[in-house]
N, C-alpha and C positions, 0 to 999 in steps of 0.2 A: 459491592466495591466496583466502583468505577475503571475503565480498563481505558488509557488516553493515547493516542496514536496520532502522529504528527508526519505527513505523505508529503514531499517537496519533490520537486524537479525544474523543468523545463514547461514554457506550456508549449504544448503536442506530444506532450510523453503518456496523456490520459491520467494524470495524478488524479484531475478532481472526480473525473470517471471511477477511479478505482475506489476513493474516499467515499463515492456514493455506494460503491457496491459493496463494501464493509457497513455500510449505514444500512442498507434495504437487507442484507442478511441480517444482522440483527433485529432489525423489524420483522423477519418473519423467523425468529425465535423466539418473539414477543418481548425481547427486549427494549429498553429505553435508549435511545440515539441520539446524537447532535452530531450536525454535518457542518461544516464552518467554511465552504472556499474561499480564497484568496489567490490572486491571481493580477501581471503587472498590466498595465495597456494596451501592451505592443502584443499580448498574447503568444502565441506561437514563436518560440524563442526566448521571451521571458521567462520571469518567473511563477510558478504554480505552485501553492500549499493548499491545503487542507486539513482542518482537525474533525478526528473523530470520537467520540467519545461511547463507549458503550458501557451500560449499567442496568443492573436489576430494578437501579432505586430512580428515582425523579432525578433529573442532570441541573443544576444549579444553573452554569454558565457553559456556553460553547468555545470560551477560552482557553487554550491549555498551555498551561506556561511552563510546567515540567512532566511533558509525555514519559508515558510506562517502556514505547515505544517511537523507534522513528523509521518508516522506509523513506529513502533517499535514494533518489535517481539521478544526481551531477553534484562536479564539486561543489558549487557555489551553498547547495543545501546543507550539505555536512558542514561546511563551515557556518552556517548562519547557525543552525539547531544541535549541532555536537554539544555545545555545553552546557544547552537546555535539558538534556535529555535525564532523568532520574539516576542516582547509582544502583547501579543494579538492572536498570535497563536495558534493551534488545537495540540493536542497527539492525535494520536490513539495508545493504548497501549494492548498488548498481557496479561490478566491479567492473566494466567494462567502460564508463563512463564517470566513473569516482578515481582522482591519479593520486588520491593519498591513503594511506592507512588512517582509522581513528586513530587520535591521539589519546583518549580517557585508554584507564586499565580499569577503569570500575564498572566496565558494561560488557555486554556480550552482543559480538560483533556476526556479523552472518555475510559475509560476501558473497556474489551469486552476479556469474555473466551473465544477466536476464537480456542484454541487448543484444551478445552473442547467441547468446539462446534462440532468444525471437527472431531473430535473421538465418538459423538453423532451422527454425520449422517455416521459412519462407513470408512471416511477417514480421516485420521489426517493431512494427507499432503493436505488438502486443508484450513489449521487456515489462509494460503495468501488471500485465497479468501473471507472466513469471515470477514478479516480486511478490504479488499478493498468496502462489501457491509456498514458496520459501517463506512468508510470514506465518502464514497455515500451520504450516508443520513447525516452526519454530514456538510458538505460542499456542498450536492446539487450541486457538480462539473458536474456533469453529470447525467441525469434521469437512473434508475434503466433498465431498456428497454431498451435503446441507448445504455448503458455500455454490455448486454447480447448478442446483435447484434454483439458487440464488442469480447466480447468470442466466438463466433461462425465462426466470418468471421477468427481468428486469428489459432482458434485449426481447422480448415478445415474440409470439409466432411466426411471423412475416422475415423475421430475423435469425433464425435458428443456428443459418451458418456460417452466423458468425459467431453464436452463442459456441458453437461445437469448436471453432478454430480458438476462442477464450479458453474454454474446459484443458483443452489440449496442453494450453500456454499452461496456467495454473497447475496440471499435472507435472510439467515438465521444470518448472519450479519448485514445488514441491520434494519430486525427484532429485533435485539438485544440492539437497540442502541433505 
């Protein structure tokens, strides 16, 4: 069974960063991925998505028209993918940067100041990472451990402290939740 996950924000909030790191952790659980970015011109300040798909079996299409899941980092996302999202479905939502409640009752909703968070342990540009530990624990997609292995083999040696200031973020969302 295919597990589909739709990451929106802002671009500089590291959406497609994190959409990659949900993709390279699955590859090294030897499963099958599709990484799909999207992202508007202007970059930085526009818009950012990405779909991810993870599955035991061959992925057909890298399209996902109704995610299992959505994390969302500003309003403009929830608004565009709230009604895409499956019944029964997860939000992981930016509460600190999202000013409305979902409107669906058919989903299960997760709110999480990840940009309060990230500005608490001293970097703001890590609220990607706080979502992705609050999507962790909400979905059990991956052990917290296996996902950290995952940040380390990805940001590389030369890189490590920023891998350990990720691990922290992702703890501390996790934590959150």
């Amino acid at each position: 069974m295919a597990y589909k996950i739709i990451l929106a924000g802002f671009g500089g909030q590291g959406i497609l960063f994190a959409g990659k790191l949900l993709a390279y952790a699955a590859m090294l659980d030897g499963l099958q991925l599709s990484w799909l970015p999207s992202y508007g011109p202007e970059m930085r300040g526009g818009t950012a998505n990405c779909h991810v798909i993870i599955s035991r079996e061959p992925i057909g299409s890298p399209i996902i028209t109704n995610p299992d899941a959505l994390i969302v980092m500003n309003g403009p996302s929830l608004d565009k993918f709230e009604d895409q999202l499956q019944p029964g479905g997860t939000v992981i939502l930016d509460s600190t940067l999202v000013g409305r409640p979902v409107k669906r009752g058919d989903v299960d909703t997760v709110c999480v100041a990840a940009t309060e968070i990230a500005e608490s342990l001293g970097r703001k540009g890590l609220a990607n990472m706080v979502m992705l530990g609050a999507f962790l624990k909400k979905t059990g997609l991956f052990p917290v451990e296996s996902f950290n292995v995952a940040i380390k083999k990805m940001l590389g040696e030369n890189k490590q402290e920023l891998a350990e200031a990720n691990i922290t973020a992702v703890s501390a969302g996790f934590n959150a939740v």
